[in-house]
Structures are given as C-alpha cells and as structure tokens.
C-alpha positions as CSV (number, residue, x, y, z in Angstrom):
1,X,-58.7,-4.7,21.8
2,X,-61.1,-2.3,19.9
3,X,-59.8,0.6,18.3
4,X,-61.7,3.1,21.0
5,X,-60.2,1.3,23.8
6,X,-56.6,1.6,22.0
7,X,-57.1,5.3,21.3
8,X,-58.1,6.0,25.4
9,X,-55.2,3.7,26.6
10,X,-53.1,6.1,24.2
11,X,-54.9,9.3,25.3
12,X,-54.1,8.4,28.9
13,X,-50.5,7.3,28.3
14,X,-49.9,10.4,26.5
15,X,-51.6,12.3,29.4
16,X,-49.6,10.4,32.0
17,X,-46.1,11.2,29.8
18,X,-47.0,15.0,29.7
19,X,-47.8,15.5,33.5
20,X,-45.3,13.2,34.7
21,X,-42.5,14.8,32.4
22,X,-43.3,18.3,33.1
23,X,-40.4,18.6,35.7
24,X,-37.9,16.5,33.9
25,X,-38.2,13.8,36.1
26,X,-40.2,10.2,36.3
27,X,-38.9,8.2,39.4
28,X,-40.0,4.9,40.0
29,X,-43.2,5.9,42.5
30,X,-43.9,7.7,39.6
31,X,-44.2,4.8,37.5
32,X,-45.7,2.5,39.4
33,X,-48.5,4.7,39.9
34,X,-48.6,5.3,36.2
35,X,-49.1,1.4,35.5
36,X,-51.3,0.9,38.0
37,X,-53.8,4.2,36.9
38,X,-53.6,3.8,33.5
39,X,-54.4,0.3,33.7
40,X,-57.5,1.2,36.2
41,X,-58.9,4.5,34.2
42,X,-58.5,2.3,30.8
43,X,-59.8,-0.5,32.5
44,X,-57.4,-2.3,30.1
45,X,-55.2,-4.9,31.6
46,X,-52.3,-3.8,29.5
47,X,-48.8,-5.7,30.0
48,X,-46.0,-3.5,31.3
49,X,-44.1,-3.4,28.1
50,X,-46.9,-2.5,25.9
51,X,-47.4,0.5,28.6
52,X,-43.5,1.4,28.6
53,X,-43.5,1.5,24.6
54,X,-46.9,4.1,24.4
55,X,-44.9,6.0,27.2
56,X,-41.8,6.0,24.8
57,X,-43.4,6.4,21.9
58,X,-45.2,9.4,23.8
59,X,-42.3,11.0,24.9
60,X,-41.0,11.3,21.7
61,X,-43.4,12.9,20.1
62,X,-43.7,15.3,23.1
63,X,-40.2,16.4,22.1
64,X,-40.9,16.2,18.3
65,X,-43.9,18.0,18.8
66,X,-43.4,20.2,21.7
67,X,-45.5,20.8,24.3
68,X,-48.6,23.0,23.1
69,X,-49.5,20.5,20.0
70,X,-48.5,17.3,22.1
71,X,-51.4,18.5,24.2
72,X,-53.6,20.0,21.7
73,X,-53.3,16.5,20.2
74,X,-53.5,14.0,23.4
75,X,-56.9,16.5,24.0
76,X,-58.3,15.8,20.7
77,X,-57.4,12.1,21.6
78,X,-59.8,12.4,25.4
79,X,-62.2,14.4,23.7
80,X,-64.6,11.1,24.0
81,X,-63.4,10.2,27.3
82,X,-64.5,11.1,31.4
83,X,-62.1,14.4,32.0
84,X,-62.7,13.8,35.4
85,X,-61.2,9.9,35.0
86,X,-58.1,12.3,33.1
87,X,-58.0,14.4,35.9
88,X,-57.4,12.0,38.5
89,X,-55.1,10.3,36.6
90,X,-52.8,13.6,36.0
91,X,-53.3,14.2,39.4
92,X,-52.2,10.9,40.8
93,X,-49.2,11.5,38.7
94,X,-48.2,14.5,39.5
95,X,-48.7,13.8,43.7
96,X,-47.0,10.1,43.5
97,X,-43.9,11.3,44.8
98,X,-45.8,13.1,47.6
99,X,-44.6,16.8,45.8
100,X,-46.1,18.4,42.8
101,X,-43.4,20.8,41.4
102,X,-44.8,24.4,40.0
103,X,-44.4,22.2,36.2
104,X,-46.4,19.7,37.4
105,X,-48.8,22.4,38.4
106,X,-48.9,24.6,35.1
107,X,-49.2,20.9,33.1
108,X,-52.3,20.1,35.3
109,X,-53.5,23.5,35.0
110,X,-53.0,23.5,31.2
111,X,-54.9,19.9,31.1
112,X,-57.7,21.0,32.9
113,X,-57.8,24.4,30.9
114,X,-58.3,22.2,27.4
C-alpha cells in the first residue's frame, strides 16, 4: 500500500473512532458498519485486525490528545480527500444503530464545520 492510501485509511479510521466514540459507546452494528465503510470509502481491502489496531491506536490518541486537536489533526489528515466520501462515512456511523445521540450530532457537526 502507498503511503497516500495509508494516510486516508488512517484519516478515515480516525474519523470513524471520533464520531463513533462521541457518546461513549461503539456496539457491534457500529462496528460492522465501520469495517465495511471504511473498507469501501478507502477502497482498501484492509484485514479486520489491521482496522481494529488504527481504531485502537485512534482511540488513544483521542484521549491523549483530546478532542479539539484529535480532530484538528484527523482534518489535516482528509485535507486531500472527498469530504463528502468523510461525510457519509461519519454519517453512516453515527445512524448504524438506527439513533444518532446529540454527541454524535455535535461530532458530525464539528466534522463538517472543519
């Protein structure tokens, strides 16, 4: 894999982790959606574990970082990608369990704002 293609399957982990996270809770449906749209939008056929390490690796630095510069930097990271592709992938995180709490709301909103 290329380094672009790394950076966006990164960018869009790291995206998935911050919208997904933003209520405290990542339930299965959640997950499988996850794998499923990241591996579409990257159009990377990435094996689950590699996508469960970026997501843990992700989530780490969201709480190492907090949650203004984890975004500011996962933005600097799409700045070369589709934010409509982003977009829909936040989005089909946030609705896979058929609810999208007010945090999944204000982390879509602050997504889109960027």
């Amino acid at each position: 894999r290329d380094v672009a293609a790394h950076v966006k399957l990164e960018a869009l982990v790291d995206t998935a982790v911050f919208i997904g996270g933003a209520d405290g809770e990542f339930g299965e449906t959640e997950l499988n959606v996850f794998i499923d749209r990241v591996r579409e939008v990257s159009g990377e056929n990435a094996s689950v574990s590699e996508l469960m390490f970026l997501a843990r690796r992700a989530r780490r630095d969201l709480r190492v970082l907090g949650r203004e510069a984890f975004l500011q930097r996962t933005r600097e990271k799409l700045g070369r990608f589709s934010k409509t592709e982003v977009l829909r992938l936040a989005q089909a995180i946030a609705c896979a369990d058929g609810v999208v709490s007010p945090q999944e709301q204000a982390a879509l909103d602050a997504l889109a704002a960027g």
